[in-house]
N, C-alpha and C positions, 0 to 999 in steps of 0.2 A: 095283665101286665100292660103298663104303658107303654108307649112307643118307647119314649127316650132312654128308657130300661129296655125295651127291644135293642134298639141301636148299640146297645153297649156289649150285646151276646156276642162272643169270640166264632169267628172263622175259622172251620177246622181242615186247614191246608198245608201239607210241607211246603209249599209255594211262599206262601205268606211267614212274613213274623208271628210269633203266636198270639200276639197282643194283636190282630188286626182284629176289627169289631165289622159290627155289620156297615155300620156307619164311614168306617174307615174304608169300608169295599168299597161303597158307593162313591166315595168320595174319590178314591183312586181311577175308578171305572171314569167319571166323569171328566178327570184330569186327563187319563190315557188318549180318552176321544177328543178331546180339545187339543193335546200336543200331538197325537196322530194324523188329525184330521180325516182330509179322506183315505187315505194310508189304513184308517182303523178297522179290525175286525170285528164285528160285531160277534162274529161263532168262535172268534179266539181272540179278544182283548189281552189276555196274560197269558198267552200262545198254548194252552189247550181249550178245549170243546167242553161243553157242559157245565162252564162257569156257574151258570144257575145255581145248582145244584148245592153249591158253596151256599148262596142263601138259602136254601130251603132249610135244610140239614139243622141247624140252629133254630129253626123257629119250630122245625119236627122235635128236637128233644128236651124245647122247653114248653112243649104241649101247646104251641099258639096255633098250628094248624095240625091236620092229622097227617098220620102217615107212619109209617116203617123203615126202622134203618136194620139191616140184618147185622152179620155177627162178624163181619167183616170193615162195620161202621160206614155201608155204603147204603143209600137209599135204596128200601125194596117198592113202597106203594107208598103215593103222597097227592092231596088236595092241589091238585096246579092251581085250579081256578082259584083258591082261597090263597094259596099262596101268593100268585100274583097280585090280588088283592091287598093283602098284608105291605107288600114290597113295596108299591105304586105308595100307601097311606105313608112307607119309611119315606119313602124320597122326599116326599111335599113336606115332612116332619125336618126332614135334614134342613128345611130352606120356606119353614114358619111357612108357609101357604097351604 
């Protein structure tokens, strides 16, 4: 899968609208810290903990990194380092570099 087809996988968050994409995460995370400033949380940007998570999730059940979502739809065991990797290639995608 391409990135730009990565970016467009849905966010699966009652937080969110359900059209948010990966891309749209990013995009919001970016905006948060820029209108927050130093104000911003980095362990709660959208006022919980584990934001992450929110990305992996998507890239675990469309097989781009490995891992395990249990039967509650929560992550059981997931590729951090591969997914970090993943996420770093989304951002530079989001902004052509």
């Amino acid at each position: 899968m391409k990135n730009d087809e990565i970016l467009k996988l849905r966010i699966d968050n009652d937080a969110f609208d359900e059209n948010m994409t990966i891309k749209g995460f990013l995009h919001l995370l970016l905006k948060t810290l820029w209108e927050e400033g130093e104000c911003f949380s980095g362990k709660r940007p959208f006022g919980n903990s584990g934001w992450e998570y929110d990305l992996y999730k998507p890239l675990i059940q469309a097989y781009i990194i490995s891992g395990e979502i249990d039967e509650d739809g929560d992550i059981e065991t997931f590729d951090e380092k591969e997914g970090n990797r993943v996420i770093s290639e989304l951002i530079a995608a989001c902004f052509d570099v």
